[in-house]
SEFIDO-643528 format. One record per atom (N, C-alpha, C): residue number from 1; atom name; x, y negated, z. Coordinates in steps of 0.001 Angstrom, whole numbers, plus 500000, padded with zeros to 6 digits. Atoms other than C-alpha are relative to their C-alpha. Example, Ala and Ser with C-alpha at 12.3 -4.5 7.8 and 13.67 -1.06 7.14 Angstrom:
% residues 2
    n  atom       x       y       z
    1     N  500890  501190  500000
    1    CA  512300  504500  507800
    1     C  500900  498800  500000
    2     N  499180  501190  499940
    2    CA  513670  501060  507140
    2     C  499230  498910  500730
END
This chain:
% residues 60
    n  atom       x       y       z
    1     N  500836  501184  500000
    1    CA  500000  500000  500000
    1     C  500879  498756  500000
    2     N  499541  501100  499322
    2    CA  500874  496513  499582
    2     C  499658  498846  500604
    3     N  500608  501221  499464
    3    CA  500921  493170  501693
    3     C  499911  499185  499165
    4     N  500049  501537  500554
    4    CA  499378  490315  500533
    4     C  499799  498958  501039
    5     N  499955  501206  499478
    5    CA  499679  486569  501787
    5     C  498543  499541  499541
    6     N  500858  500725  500631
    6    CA  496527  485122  501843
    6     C  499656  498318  500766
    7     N  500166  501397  499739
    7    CA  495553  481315  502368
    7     C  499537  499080  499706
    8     N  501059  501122  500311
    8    CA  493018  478961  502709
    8     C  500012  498841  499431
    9     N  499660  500767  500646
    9    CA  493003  476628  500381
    9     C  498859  498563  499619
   10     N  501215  500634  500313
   10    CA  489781  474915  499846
   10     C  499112  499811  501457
   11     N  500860  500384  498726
   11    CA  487157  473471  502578
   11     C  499056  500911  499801
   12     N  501386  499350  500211
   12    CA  484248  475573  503542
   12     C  498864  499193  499946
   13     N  501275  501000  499833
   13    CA  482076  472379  503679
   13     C  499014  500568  498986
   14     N  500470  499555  501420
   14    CA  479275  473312  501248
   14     C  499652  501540  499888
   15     N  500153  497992  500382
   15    CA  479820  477168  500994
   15     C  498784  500497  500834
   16     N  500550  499133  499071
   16    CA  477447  479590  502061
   16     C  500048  500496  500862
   17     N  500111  499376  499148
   17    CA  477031  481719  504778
   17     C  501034  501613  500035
   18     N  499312  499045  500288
   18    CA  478380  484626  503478
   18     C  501146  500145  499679
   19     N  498642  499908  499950
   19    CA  481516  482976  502479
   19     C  500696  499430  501286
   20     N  499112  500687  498935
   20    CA  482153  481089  505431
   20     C  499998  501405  501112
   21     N  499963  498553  498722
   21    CA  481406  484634  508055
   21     C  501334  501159  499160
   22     N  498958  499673  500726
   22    CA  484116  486276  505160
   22     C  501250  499150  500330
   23     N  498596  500045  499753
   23    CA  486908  484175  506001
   23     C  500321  499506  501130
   24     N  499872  500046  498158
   24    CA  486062  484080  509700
   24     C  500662  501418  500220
   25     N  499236  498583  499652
   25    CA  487080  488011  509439
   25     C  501025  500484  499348
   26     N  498705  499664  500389
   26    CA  489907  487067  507317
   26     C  500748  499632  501431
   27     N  499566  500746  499143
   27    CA  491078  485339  510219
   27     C  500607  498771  499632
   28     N  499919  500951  500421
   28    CA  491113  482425  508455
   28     C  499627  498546  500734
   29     N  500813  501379  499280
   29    CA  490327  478774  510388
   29     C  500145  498535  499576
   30     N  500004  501997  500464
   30    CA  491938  475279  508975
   30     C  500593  500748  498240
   31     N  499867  500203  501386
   31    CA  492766  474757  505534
   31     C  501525  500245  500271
   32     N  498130  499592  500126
   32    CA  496803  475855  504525
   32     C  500005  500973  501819
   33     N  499098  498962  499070
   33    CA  496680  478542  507575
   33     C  499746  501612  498783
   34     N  500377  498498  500713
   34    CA  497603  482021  506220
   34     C  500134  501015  500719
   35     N  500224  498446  499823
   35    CA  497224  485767  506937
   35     C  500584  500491  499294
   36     N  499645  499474  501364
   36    CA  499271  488648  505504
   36     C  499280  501332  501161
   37     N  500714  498492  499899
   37    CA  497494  492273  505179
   37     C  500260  501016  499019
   38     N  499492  499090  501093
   38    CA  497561  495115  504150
   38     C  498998  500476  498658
   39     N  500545  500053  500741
   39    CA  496070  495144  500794
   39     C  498821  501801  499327
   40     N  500434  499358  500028
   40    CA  493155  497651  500669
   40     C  498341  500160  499156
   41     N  500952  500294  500723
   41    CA  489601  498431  499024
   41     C  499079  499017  500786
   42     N  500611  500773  499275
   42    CA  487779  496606  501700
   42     C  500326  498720  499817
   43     N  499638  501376  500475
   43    CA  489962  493714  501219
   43     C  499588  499713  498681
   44     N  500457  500392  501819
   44    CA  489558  493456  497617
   44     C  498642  499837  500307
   45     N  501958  499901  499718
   45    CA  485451  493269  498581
   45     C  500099  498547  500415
   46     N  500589  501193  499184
   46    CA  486256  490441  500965
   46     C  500665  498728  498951
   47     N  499226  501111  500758
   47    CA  488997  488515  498433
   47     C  499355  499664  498554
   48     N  500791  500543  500984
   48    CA  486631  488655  495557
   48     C  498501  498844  500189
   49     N  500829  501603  499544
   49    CA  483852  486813  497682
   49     C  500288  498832  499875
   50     N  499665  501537  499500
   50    CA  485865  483985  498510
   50     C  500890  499505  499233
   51     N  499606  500090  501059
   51    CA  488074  484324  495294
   51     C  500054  498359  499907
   52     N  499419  500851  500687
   52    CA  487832  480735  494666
   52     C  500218  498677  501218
   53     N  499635  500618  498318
   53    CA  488577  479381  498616
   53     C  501354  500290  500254
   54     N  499110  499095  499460
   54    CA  491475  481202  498895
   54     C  501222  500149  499187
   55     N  499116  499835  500868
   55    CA  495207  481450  497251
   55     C  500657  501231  500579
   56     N  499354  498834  499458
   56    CA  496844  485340  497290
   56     C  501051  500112  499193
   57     N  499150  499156  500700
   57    CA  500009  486379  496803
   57     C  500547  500899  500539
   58     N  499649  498757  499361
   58    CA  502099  489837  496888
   58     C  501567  499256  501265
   59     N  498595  499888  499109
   59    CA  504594  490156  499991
   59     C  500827  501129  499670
   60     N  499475  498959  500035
   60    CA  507694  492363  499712
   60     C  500100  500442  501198
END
């Protein structure tokens, strides 16, 4: 498996419900904080929700 960096990039002002409770269980909270994980099918579920909130890249 690999890690990815992920990081909030965009405001949730505006967004729905469903994206803002999605990158409450990224562990996501201010704008430019990031998370790295381990890149799995579940994730891919949660990083296509919020796909356009969010900047990912791979970790080695």
């Amino acid at each position: 498996m690999s890690k990815v960096k992920i990081t909030l990039k965009r405001s949730l002002i505006g967004q729905g419900h469903k994206s803002r409770e999605t990158i409450k269980s990224l562990g996501l909270k201010k704008i430019n904080s990031s998370v790295e994980r381990e890149l799995d099918g579940s994730l891919e579920g949660m990083l296509s929700i919020v796909q356009h909130l969010v900047s990912i890249e791979e970790v080695e």
